[in-house]
C-alpha positions as CSV (number, residue, x, y, z in Angstrom):
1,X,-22.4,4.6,-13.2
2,X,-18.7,2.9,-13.9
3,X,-18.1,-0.7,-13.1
4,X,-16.7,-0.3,-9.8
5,X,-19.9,1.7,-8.6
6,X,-22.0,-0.7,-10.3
7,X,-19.8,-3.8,-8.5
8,X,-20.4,-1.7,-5.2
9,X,-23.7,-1.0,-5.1
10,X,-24.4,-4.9,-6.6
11,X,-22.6,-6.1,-3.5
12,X,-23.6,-3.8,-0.8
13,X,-20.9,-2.0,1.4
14,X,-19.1,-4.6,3.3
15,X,-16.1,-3.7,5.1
16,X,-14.1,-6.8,5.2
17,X,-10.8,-6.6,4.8
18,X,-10.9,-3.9,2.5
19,X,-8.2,-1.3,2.7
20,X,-7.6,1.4,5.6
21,X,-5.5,3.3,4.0
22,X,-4.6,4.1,0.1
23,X,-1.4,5.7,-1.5
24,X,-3.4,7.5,-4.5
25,X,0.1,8.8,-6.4
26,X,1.6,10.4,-8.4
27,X,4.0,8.0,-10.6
28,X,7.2,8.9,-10.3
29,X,7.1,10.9,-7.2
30,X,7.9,8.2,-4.6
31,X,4.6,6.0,-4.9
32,X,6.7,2.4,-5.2
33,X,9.8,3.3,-2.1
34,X,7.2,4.6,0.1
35,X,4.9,1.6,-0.7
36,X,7.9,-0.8,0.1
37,X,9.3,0.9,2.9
38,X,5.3,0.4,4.3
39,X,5.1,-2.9,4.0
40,X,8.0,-4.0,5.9
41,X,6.3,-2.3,9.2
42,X,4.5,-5.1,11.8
43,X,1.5,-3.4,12.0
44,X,1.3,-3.1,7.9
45,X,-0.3,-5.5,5.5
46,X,0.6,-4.4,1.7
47,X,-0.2,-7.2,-0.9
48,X,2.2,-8.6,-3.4
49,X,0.1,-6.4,-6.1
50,X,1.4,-3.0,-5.8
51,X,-0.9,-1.2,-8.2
52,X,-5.0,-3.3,-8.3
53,X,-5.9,0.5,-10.0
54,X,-9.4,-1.5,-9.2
55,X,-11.2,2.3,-8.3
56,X,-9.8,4.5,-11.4
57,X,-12.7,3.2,-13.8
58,X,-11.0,5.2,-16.5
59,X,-8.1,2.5,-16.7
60,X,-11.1,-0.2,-17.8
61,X,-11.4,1.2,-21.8
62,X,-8.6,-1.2,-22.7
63,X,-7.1,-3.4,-20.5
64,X,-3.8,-4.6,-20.9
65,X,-2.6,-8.0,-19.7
66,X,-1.6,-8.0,-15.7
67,X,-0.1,-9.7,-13.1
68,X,-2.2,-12.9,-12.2
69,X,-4.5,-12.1,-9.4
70,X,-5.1,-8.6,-10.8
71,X,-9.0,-8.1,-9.6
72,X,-11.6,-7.8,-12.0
73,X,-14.5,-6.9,-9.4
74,X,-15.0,-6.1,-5.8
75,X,-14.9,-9.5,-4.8
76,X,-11.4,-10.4,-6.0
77,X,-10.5,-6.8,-4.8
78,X,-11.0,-8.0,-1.6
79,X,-9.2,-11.7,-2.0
80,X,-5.9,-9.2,-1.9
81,X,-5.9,-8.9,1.5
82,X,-7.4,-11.7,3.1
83,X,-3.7,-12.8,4.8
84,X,-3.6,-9.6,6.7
85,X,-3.4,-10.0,10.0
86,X,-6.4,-8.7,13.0
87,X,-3.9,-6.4,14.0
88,X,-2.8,-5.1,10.9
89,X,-3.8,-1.6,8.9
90,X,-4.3,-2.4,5.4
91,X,-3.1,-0.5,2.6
92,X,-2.8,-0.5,-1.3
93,X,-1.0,1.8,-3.6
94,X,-2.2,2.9,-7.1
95,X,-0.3,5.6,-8.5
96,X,-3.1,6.8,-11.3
97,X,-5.5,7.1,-8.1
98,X,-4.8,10.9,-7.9
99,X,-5.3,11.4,-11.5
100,X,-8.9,9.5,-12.3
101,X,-11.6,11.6,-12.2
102,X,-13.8,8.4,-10.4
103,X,-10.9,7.0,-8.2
104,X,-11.8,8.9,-4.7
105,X,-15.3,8.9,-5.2
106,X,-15.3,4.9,-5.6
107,X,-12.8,4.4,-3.0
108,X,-15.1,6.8,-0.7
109,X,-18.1,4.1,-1.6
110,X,-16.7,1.3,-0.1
111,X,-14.1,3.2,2.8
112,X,-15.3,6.5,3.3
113,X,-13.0,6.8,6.6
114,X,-10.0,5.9,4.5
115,X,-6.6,7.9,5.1
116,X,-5.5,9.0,1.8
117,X,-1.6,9.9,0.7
118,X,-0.8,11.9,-2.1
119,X,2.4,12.7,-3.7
120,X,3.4,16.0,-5.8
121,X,6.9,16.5,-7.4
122,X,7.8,19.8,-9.2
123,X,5.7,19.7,-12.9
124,X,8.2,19.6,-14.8
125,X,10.7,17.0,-13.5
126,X,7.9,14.9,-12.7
127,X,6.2,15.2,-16.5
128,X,10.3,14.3,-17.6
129,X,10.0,11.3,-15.7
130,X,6.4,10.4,-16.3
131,X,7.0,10.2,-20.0
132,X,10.1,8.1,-19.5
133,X,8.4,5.5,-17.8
134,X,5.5,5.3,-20.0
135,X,7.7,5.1,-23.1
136,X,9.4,1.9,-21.0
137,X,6.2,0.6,-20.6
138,X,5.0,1.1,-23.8
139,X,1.9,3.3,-23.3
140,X,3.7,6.0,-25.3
141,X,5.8,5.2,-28.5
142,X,7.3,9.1,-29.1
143,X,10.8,8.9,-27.4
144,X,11.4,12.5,-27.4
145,X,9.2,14.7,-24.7
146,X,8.6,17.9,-26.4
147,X,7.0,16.0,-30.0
148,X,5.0,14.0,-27.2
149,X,3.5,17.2,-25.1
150,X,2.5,18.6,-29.0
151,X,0.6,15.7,-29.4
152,X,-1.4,16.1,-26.4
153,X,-4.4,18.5,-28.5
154,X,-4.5,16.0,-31.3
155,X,-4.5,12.9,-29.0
156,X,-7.5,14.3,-27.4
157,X,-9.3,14.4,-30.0
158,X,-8.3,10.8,-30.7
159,X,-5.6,11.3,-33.2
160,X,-1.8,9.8,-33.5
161,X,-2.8,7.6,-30.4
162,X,-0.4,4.6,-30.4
163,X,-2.3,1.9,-31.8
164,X,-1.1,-0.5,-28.6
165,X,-1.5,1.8,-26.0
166,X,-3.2,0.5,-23.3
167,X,-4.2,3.7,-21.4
168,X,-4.2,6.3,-23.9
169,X,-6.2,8.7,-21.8
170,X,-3.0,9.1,-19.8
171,X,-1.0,10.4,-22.6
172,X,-2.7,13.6,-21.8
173,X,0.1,15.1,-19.8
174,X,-1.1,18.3,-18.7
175,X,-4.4,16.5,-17.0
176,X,-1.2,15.1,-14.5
177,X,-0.7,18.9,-13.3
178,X,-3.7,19.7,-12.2
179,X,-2.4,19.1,-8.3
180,X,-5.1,21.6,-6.4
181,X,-8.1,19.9,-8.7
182,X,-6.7,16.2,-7.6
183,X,-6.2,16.8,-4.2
184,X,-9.8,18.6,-3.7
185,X,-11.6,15.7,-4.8
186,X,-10.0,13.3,-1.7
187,X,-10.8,16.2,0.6
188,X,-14.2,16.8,-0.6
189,X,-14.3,12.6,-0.6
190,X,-12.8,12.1,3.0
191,X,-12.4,15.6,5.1
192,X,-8.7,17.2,4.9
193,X,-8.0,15.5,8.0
194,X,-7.8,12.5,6.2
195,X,-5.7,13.7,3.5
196,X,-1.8,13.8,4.0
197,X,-0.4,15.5,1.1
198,X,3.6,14.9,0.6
199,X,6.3,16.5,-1.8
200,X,8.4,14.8,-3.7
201,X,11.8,16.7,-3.1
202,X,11.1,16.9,0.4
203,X,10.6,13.0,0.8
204,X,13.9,12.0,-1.5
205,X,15.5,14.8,1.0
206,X,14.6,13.2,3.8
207,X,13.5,9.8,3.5
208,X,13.6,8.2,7.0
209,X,11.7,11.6,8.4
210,X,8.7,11.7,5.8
211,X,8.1,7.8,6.3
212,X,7.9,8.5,10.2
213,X,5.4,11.2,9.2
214,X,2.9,8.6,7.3
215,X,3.9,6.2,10.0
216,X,2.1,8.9,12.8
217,X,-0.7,9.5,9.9
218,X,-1.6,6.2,9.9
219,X,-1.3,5.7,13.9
220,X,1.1,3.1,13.7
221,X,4.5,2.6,15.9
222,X,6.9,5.1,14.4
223,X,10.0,3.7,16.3
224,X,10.3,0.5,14.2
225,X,14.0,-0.1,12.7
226,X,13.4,1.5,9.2
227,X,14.8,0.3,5.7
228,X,15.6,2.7,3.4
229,X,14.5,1.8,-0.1
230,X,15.4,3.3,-4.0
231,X,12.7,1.9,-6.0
232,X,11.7,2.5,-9.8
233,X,14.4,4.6,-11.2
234,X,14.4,6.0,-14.2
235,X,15.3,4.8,-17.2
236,X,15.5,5.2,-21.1
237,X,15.4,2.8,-23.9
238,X,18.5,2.6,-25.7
239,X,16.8,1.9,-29.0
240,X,12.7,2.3,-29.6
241,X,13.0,-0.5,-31.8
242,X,13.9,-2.7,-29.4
243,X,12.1,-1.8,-27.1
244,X,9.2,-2.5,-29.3
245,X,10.3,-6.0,-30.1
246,X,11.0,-7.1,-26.3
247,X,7.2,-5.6,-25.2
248,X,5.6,-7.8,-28.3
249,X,7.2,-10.6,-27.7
250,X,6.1,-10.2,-23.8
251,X,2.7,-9.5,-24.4
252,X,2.5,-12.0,-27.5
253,X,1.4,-9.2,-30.2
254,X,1.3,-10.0,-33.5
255,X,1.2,-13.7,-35.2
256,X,5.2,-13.7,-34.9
257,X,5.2,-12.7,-31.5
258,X,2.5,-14.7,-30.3
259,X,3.9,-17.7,-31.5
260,X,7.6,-17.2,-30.4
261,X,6.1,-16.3,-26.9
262,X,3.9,-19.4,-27.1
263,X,7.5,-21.4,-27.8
264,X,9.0,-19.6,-24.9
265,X,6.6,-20.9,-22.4
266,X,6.2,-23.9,-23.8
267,X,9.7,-24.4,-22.4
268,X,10.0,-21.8,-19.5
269,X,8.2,-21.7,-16.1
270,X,6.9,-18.2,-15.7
271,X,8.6,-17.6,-12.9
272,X,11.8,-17.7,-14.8
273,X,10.8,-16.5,-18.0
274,X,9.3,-13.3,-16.6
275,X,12.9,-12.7,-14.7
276,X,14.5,-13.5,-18.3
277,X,12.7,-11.2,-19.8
278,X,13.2,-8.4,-17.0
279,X,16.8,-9.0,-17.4
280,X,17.0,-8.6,-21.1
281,X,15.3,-4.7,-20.7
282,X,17.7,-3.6,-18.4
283,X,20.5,-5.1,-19.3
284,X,20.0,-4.7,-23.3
285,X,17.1,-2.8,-24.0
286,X,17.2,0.3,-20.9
287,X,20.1,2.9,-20.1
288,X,19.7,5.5,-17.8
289,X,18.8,8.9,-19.0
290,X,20.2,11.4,-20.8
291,X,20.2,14.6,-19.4
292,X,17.0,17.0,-19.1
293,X,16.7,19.3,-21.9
294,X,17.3,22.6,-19.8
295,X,15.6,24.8,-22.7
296,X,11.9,22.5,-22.6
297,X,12.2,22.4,-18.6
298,X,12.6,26.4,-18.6
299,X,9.4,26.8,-21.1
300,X,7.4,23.5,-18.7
301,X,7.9,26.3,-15.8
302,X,6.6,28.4,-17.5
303,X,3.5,27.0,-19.0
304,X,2.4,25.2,-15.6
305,X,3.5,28.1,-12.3
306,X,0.2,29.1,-13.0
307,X,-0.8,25.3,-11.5
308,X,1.6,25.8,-8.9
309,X,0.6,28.9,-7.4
310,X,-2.8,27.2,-7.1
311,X,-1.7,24.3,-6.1
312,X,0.4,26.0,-3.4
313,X,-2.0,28.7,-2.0
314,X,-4.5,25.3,-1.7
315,X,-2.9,23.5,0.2
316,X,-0.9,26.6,2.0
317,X,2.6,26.0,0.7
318,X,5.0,27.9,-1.1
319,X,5.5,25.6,-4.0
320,X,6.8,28.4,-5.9
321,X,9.7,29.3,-3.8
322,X,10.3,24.9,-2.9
323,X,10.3,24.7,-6.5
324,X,11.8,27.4,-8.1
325,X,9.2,28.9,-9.6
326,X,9.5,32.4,-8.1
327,X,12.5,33.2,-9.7
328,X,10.7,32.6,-13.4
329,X,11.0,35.5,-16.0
């Protein structure tokens, strides 16, 4: 039994204000613009937290500093949405949702008539991303994608794992792929019918007309005046080294970091500080992209159509053809 279980069963199933609704992921496939674009609506209540990941119980092993108000246990969970309103639907997004192994099970514990909303982007676009932003975060410290997927055998064995990696478990990139295996578990969890299963391409391609889609999922007014929102782009660091320097001296690693962060707030309100220090990585330390290395996203095809097709006779969709993977040698 993993925390959360434990914190449910402790507490007993009390519905509360608990959410009606969950955006379960993928990163990089839409999770933060839909989540935005959401929480504007009347009849939505989103809190401030984007991402409580309080149900993946995978993401406990080492936790990394967050957000203040970041729950710890059910009970704080539950503090997140205590200003929604009687007429509201509640909702939360956690993009690592599809990916834990525990996630819908947990969730199903406490709301096992919860609508769930999924997110797929084509493997190897999405994996392009992925890595990207966990380099930015600093989960992973290999810049370059292909040295970082040959890690993936040795890192699950616990080898060449960045030593400051808060979630090194997610560094195993092909567990991201498997899309029919995710998806079964929320409809084995809550019934298909409770499921609502969006692409990627088809939701950058037609934002306004996906959103009304979630909006009629969720059985809320799908006429409200809509904002359309980019959210989260992509980006790359411009050197590693910085990079490195700017994350320690956020999260106060190290003797030299700890005290120079210690000086900073000593001086700073966090308010400020935390919008200095988000300007510096933009500004300095992030650039966008460079672009895709056409050779490793040929051979990323390759490796995961197999994951497609499943994925696609699943959930009766021709991924391969949406995607481009029917045309593969």
């Amino acid at each position: 039994m993993d925390q959360t279980t434990a914190d449910v069963a402790r507490l007993g199933v009390q519905r509360g204000r608990l959410p009606d609704f969950f955006i379960v992921g993928h990163p990089k496939c839409g999770t933060t613009a839909l989540y935005e674009m959401l929480r504007r609506h009347p009849e939505v209540y989103m809190p401030d937290i984007k991402e409580p990941w309080y149900f993946a119980g995978e993401l406990r092993e080492r936790t990394p500093p967050r957000p203040q108000g970041t729950p710890s246990n059910l009970e704080e969970y539950r503090q997140l949405f205590e200003s929604a309103g009687p007429g509201q639907q509640i909702g939360e997004a956690s993009p690592h949702y599809l990916w834990s192994q525990t996630a819908a099970g947990n969730i199903a514990e406490v709301r096992p008539d919860a609508r769930i909303i999924a997110l797929l982007r084509e493997p190897a676009s999405f994996l392009r991303s992925l890595h990207l932003q966990f380099v930015e975060v600093y989960y992973e410290v290999e810049g370059d994608l292909r040295k970082a997927l040959e890690l993936e055998e040795e890192r699950r064995r616990g080898h060449k794992v960045p030593r400051y990696s808060y979630w090194p478990q997610l560094l195993l990139y092909s567990e991201h792929i498997r899309y029919a295996e995710q998806v079964r578990r929320y409809h084995e969890a809550f019934g298909p019918e409770r499921v609502l299963v969006l692409i990627y391409e088809e939701f950058r391609a037609d934002n306004e007309g996906t959103v009304r889609k979630v909006q009629r999922f969720l059985g809320i007014d799908d006429t409200q005046p809509l904002a359309l929102v980019e959210a989260n782009p992509t980006v790359q660091p411009r050197s590693q080294v910085l990079n490195e320097v700017v994350h320690a001296v956020g999260v106060g690693r190290g003797p030299v970091s700890h005290a120079l962060k210690e000086m900073i707030k000593a001086v700073t309100p966090a308010g400020p500080r935390r919008r200095a220090l988000y300007a510096l990585q933009q500004n300095l330390v992030f650039a966008k992209p460079k672009p895709a290395d056409e050779e490793l996203m040929g051979e990323l095809r390759v490796r995961y159509r197999g994951e497609v097709e499943a994925a696609g006779e699943y959930l009766g969709r021709d991924l391969l053809g949406l995607w481009g993977y029917d045309s593969l040698g």
